[in-house]
C-alpha positions in Angstrom: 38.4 -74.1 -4.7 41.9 -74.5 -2.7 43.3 -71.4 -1.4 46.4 -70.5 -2.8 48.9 -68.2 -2.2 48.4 -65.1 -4.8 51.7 -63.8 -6.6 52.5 -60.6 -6.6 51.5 -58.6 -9.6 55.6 -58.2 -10.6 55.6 -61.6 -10.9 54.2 -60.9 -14.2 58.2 -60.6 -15.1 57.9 -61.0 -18.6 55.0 -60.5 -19.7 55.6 -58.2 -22.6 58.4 -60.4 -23.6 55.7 -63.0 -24.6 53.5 -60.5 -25.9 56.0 -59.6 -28.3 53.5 -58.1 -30.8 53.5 -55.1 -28.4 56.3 -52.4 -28.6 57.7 -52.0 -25.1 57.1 -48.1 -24.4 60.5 -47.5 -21.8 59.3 -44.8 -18.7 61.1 -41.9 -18.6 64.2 -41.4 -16.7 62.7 -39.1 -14.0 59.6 -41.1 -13.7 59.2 -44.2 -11.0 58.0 -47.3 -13.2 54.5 -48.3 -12.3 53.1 -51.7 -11.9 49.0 -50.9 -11.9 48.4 -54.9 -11.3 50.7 -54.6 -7.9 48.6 -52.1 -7.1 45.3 -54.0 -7.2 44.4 -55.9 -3.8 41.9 -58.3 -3.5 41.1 -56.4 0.6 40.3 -53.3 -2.1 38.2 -55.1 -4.7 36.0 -57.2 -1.9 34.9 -53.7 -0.6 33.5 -53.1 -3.4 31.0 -56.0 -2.8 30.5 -55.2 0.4 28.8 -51.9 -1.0 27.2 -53.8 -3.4 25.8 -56.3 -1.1 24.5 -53.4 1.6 22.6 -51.6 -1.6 20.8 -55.1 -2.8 20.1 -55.9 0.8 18.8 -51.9 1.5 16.9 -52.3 -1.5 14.8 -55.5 -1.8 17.6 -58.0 -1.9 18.2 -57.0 -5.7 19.9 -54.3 -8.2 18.3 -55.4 -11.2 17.7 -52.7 -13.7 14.7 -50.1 -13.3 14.8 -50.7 -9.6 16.3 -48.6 -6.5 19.1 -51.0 -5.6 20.6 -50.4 -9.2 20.1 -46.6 -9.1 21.9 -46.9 -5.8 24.6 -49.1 -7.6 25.1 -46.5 -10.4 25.5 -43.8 -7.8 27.7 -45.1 -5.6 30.0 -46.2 -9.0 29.7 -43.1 -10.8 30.8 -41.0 -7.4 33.9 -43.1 -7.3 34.7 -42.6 -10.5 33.8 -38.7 -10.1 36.0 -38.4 -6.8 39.0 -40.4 -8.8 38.8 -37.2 -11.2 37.4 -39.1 -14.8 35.5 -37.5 -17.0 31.7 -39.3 -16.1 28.5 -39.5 -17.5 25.9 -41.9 -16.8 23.7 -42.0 -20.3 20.3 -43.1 -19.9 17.9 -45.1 -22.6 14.5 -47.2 -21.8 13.9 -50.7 -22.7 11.4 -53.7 -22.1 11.8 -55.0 -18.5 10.1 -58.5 -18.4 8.5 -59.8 -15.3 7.5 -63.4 -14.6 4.5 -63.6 -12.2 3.8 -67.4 -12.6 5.4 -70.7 -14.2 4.6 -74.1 -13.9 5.5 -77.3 -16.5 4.0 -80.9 -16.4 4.0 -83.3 -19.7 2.2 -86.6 -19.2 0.5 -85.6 -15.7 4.1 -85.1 -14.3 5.4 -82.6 -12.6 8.6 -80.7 -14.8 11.5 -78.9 -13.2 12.1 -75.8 -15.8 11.7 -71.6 -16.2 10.3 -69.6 -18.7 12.5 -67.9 -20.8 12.8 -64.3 -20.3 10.2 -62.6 -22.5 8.5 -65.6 -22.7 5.1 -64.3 -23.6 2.1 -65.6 -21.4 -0.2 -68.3 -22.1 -3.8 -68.3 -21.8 -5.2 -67.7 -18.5 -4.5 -71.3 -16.9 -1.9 -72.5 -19.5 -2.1 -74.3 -22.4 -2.3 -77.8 -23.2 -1.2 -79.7 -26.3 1.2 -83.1 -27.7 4.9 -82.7 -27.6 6.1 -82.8 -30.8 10.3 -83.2 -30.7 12.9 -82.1 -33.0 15.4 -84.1 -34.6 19.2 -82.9 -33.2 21.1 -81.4 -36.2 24.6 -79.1 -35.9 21.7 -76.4 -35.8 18.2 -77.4 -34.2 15.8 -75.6 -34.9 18.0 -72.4 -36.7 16.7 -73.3 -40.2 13.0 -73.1 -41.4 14.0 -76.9 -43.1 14.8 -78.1 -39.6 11.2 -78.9 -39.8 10.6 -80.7 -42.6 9.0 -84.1 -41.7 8.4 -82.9 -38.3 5.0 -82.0 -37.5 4.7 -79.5 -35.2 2.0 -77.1 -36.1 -0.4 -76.6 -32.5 2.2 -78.3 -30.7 4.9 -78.2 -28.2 8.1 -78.8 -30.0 11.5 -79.4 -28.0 14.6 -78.6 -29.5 17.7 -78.6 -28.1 20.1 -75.6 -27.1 23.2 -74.4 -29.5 24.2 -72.7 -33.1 21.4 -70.0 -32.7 20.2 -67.9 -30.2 16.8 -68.5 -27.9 14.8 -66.0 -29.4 15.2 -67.3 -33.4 14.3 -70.9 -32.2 11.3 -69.8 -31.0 10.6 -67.3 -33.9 11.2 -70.5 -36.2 9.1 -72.8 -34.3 6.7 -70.1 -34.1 6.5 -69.8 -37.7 6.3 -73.5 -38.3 3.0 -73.5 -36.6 4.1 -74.7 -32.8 2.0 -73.4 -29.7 4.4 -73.2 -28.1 8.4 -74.3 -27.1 10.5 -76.1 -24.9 14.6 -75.4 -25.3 17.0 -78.2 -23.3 20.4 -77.2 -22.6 23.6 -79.2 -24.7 25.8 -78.9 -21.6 24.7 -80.4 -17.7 22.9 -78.0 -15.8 19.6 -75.7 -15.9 19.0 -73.7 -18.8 19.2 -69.7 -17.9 18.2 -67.8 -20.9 16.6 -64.7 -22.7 14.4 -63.8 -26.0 16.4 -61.1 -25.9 12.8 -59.4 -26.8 9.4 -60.2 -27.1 9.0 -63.2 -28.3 5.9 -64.4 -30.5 5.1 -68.0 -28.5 6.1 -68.9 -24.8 8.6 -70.8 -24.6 10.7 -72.8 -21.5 13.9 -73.9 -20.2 15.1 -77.2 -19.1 18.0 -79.0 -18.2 19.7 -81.2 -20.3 18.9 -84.2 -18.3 14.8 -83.1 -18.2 15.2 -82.3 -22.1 16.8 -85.9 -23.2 14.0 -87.4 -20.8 11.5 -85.7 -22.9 12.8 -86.6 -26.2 11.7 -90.0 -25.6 8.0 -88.9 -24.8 6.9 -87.4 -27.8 3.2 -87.2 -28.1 3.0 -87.0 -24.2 0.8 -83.5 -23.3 2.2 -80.9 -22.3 0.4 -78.4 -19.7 2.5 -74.7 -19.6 1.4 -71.9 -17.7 3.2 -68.9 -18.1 2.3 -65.7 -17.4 4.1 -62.7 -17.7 4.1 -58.8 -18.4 7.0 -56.3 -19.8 6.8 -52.6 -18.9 9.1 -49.8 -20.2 11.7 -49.2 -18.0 14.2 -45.9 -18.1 17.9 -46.7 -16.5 21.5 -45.7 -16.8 24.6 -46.6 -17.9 27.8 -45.2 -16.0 30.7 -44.4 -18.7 33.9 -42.8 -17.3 37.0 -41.6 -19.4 40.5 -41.1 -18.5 41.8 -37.2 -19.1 44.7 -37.9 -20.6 45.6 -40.0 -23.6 45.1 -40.4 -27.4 41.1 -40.1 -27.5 41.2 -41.1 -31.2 42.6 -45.0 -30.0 40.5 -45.2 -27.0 41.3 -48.6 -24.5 37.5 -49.7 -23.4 36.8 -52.2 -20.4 33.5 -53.0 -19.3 30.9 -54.9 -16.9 27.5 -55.2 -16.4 26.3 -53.8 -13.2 22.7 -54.8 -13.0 21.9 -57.7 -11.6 18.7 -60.5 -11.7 15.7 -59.8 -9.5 15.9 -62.8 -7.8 18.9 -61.5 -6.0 21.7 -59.1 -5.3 24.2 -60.5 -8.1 27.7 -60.3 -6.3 29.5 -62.5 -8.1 26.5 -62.0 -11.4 28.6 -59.6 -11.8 29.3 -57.4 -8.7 32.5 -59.2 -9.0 33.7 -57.5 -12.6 32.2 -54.6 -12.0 34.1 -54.1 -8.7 37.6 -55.4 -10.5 36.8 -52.6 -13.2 36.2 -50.0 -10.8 39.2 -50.6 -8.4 41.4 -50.6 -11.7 40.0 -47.3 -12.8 40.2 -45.8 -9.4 44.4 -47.1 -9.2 45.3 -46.0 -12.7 43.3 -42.5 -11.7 41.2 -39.9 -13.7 44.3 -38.3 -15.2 47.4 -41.1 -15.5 50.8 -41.1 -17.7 49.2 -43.4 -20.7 49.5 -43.0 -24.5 46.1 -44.0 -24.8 43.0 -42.8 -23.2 41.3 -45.6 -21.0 37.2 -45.7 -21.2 35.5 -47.5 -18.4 31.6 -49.0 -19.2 29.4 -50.2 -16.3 26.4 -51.6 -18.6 22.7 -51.5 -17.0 20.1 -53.8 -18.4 22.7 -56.5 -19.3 20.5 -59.4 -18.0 17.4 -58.0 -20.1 19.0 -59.3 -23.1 22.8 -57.5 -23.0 20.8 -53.9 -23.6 22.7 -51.0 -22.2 26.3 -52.0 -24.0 24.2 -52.6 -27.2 22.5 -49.1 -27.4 25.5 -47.6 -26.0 27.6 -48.8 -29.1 24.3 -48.2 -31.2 24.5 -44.3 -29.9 27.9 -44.2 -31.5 28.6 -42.7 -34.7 30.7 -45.0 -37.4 34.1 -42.8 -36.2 33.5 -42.6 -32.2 33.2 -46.5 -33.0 36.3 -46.4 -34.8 38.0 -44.2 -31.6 37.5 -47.6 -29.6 40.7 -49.8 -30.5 39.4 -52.8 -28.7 36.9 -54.1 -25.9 37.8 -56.1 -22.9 34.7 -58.1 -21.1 34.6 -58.8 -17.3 32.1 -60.7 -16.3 31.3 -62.9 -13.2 35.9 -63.0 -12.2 35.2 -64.7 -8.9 32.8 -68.0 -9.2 32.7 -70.1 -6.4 34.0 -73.3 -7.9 36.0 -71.1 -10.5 37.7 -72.1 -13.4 39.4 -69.3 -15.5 38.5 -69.2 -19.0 39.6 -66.4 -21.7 37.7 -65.6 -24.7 38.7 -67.3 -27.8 39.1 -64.5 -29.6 41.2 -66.9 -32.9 38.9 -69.5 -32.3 41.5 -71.6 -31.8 39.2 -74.3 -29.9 37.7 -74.8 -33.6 34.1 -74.7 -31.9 31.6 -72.1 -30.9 30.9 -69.0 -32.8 34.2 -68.7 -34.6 36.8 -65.8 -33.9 36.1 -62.6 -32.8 37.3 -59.6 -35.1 40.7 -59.2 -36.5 42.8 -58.4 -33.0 40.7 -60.5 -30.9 43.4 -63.5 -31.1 46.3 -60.9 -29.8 43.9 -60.0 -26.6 43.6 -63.5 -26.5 47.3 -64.3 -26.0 47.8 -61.0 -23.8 44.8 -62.2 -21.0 46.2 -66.2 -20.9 49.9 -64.2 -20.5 48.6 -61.9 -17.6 47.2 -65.4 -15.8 50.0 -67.5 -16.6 52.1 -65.3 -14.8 51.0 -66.4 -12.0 50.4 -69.9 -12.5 47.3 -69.4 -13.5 46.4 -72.2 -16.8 43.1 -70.8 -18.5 41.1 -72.9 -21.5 39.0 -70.9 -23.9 35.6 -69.5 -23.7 33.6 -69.1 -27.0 31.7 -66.4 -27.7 28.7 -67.4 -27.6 26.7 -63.6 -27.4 26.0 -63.9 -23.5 28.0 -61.3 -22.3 28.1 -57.6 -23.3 30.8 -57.8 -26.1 28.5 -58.3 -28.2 27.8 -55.4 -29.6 31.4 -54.3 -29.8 32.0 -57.5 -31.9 29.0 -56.9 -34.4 30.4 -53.8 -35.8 34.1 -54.7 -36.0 36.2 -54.1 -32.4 38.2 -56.3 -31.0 37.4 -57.9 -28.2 38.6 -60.3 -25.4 37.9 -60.9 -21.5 38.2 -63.2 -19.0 35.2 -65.4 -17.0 35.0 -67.8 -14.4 32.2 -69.6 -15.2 28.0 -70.1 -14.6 25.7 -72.6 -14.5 28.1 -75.1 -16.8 29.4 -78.3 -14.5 33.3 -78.2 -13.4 34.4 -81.4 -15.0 37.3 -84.2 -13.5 40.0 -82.9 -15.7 39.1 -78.9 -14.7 39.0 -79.7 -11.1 42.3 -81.3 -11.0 43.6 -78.3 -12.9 42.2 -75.7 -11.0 40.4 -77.3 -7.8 37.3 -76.8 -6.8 34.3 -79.8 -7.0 34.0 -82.1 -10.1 30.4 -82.4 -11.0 29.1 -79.1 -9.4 28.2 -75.5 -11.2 31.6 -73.3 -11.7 28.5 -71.1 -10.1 25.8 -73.0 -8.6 24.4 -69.8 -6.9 24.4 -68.2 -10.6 21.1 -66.1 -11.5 19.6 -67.6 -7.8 19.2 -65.5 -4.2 22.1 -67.4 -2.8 24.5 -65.4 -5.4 25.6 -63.2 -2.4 29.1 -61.8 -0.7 29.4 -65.1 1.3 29.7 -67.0 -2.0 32.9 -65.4 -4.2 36.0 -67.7 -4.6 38.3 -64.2 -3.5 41.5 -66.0 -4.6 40.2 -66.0 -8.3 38.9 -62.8 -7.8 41.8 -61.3 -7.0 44.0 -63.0 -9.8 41.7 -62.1 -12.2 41.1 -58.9 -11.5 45.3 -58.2 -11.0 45.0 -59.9 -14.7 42.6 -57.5 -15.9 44.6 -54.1 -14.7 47.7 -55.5 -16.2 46.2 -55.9 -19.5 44.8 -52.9 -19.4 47.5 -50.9 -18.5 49.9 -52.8 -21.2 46.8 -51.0 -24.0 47.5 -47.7 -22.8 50.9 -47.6 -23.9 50.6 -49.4 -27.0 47.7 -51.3 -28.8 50.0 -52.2 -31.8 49.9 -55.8 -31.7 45.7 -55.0 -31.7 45.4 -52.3 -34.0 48.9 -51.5 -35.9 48.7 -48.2 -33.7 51.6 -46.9 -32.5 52.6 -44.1 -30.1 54.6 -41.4 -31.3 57.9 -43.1 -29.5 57.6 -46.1 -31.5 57.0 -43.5 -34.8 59.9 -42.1 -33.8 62.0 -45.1 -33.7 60.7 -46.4 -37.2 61.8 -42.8 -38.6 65.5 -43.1 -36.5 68.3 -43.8 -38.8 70.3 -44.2 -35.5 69.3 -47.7 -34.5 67.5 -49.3 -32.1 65.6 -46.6 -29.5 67.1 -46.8 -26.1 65.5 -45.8 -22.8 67.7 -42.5 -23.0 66.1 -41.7 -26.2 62.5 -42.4 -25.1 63.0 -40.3 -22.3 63.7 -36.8 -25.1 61.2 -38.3 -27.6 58.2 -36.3 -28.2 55.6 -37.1 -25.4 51.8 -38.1 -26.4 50.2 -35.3 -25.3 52.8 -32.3 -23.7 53.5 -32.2 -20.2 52.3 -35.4 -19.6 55.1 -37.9 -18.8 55.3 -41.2 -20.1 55.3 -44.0 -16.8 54.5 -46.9 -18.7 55.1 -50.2 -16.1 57.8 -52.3 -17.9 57.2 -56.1 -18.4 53.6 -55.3 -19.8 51.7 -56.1 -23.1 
């Protein structure tokens, strides 16, 4: 991708004024305004991978969960955080960690480029052997037990193609139809990278699109699968750190997975959020001027199937869920071949998963605003339940983020918008050993992570275009019978939480 002068984070003039759903909360006469995206270099962030990128390589070339170079990860995040003065705890839970220990894939004699799923069970010592059998392509292949109708698949290897339903109910349908076993193909260009999300009942493989549409035309060809496989319980940690200051009833969460694959150290997969996230906590500090507390989530397990943010929001009764106002998602911010996408929290796009809860549109609007600032055009990114907002979205909070792209292919129109390589992986590195510190596009790392701190900051002083809340200023305003409220009056109005200061940076959502 071209490198491009960044903007400075005041160019994000303006900003609230396009976010006008958000009351602007006016700093205090005595206190200096505070711009937290200035404050955000991409020097500061990039050190962050460096650490990163000395634990994987001190530690087998990985920090995948259950291993020493993610213990070391948690450690060296959660004594940050510690040192910044935020209130830290690094909850543990146990899970299934899956290990592939062979995989290989022929159909009619010939050799077929693919991966098992994860939690793929195994086949029989040796593989398995049978006929393809392929499914028809519907809006939703192989979702619906009537998908199968008039397809015989039963001791079979069915194909179906990827979209409308996650990996692990394709396989529990095909499994229940009577198929052996199953092969998924990816709808978009590039290799398929997926989970189960679980044990699954039949083992089941990835492939390209390309490999898949080949296949489709070769049904009745045999198929010879070999997978073999183990899972073993596995205890990790999350690292969750709370500002000390701030409503902790309307609670501003950001988050990032910090684990990464086991085939490498996961700089950009996501070394790259999870550093943005913790430079923006370690700017804003433990104890900052903000209306509404900030909560940091550095998820472990994430590429096991998204498992530390789900049982973290799963440990949370119905009114600490209720504390959380919204959820903002950074994951892999600094692709090689970046694009910048936001999630389509309206659905807007009118494709994909639909919208996100009620709120989701607003963050939205706010993360394209924080970009566009700085020149920075962003298309939307459907949530499609591979990132760790997932479990925020399933029991009603808002949710937004920002992404730069995986295994998908940059198209003509993207590159000429953004730069890059037409016809090449936003990431091609993505879930490989080459995702590493000399592969990061540090331009749109940088951007997006000056984004993410502006957004952030603009929630701490006012989530009302989210949530309807308002800080007591804005209550107070409502209740004047004097007009509108000045920055005179703001600076005598009752403060948040007494002898805190309010130092709100102007021009944010």
């Amino acid at each position: 991708m071209s490198l491009r002068t960044i903007t400075s984070g005041r160019a994000v003039t303006g900003f609230l004024a396009a976010c006008t759903a958000l009351a602007l909360t006016v700093a205090p006469a005595s206190a200096a305004p505070r711009d937290l995206a200035d404050e955000i270099s991409g020097d500061a962030v990039n050190r962050h991978l460096i650490a990163l990128q000395r634990i994987a390589d001190q530690n087998g070339g990985n920090r995948a969960s259950g291993r020493p170079g993610y213990e070391a990860s948690v450690d060296y995040v959660a004594g940050k955080l510690r040192d910044a003065g935020f209130d830290v705890t690094t909850p543990e839970f146990e899970y299934q960690a899956y290990y592939l220990d062979a995989f290989s894939l022929a159909v009619a004699g010939q050799p077929t480029e693919g991966d098992a799923l994860e939690y793929s069970p195994s086949t029989p010592q040796g593989g398995l052997k049978a006929p393809l059998a392929v499914l028809p392509v519907d809006p939703t292949p192989g979702c619906e037990a009537t998908d199968y109708q008039g397809t015989d698949v039963a001791g079979k290897v069915v194909l179906i193609q990827r979209g409308a339903c996650a990996f692990g109910d394709k396989q529990r349908i095909a499994a229940e139809a009577g198929a052996a076993a199953a092969i998924v193909y990816n709808n978009v260009d590039g290799p398929l990278n997926g989970t189960l999300g679980g044990p699954g009942q039949i083992p089941t493989a990835g492939v390209s699109k390309q490999v898949g549409e080949a296949l489709a035309g070769q049904a009745g060809a045999e198929v010879h699968l070999d997978v073999q496989s183990r899972v073993e319980n596995v205890r990790t940690r999350n690292v969750v750190a709370q500002t000390r200051t701030g409503r902790p009833d309307n609670v501003v969460m950001a988050g990032a997975h910090l684990d990464s694959v086991p085939e490498g150290p996961g700089i950009n997969d996501n070394g790259t959020g999870s550093a943005g996230m913790l430079e923006t906590a370690l700017r804003m500090g433990g104890s900052p001027h903000v209306n509404n507390a900030v909560r940091f989530g550095f998820w472990g397990a994430e590429e096991s199937g998204l498992v530390g943010s789900t049982k973290y929001v799963q440990s949370l009764s119905f009114e600490q869920q209720l504390d959380i106002a919204l959820y903002l998602n950074f994951d892999m911010i600094g692709s090689p071949n970046a694009g910048y996408f936001a999630y389509d929290g309206d659905n807007s796009d009118g494709v994909g998963a639909g919208p996100g809860p009620q709120g989701s549109g607003q963050i939205e609007k706010d993360l394209v605003a924080a970009l566009a600032a700085n020149g920075v055009e962003t298309e939307g990114k459907d949530f499609d339940g591979r990132s760790d907002y997932g479990e925020f979205i399933a029991v009603g909070i808002p949710a937004g983020g920002l992404f730069t792209g995986a295994e998908e292919i940059k198209t003509e129109e993207q590159a000429a918008k953004w730069g890059g390589t037409a016809g090449v992986a936003f990431d091609p590195n993505y879930h490989k050993p080459g995702d590493t510190l000399a592969n990061v596009d540090r331009v749109a790392l940088e951007r997006n992570a000056k984004a993410a701190a502006a957004v952030i900051e603009g929630y701490s002083a006012s989530t009302e275009g989210v949530n309807g809340m308002q800080s007591r200023a804005q209550r107070a305003q409502l209740r004047s019978a004097e007009g509108p409220l000045t920055a005179q009056r703001v600076a005598t109005a009752e403060p948040e939480h007494a002898g805190h200061a309010h130092a709100c940076a102007p021009n944010r959502v």
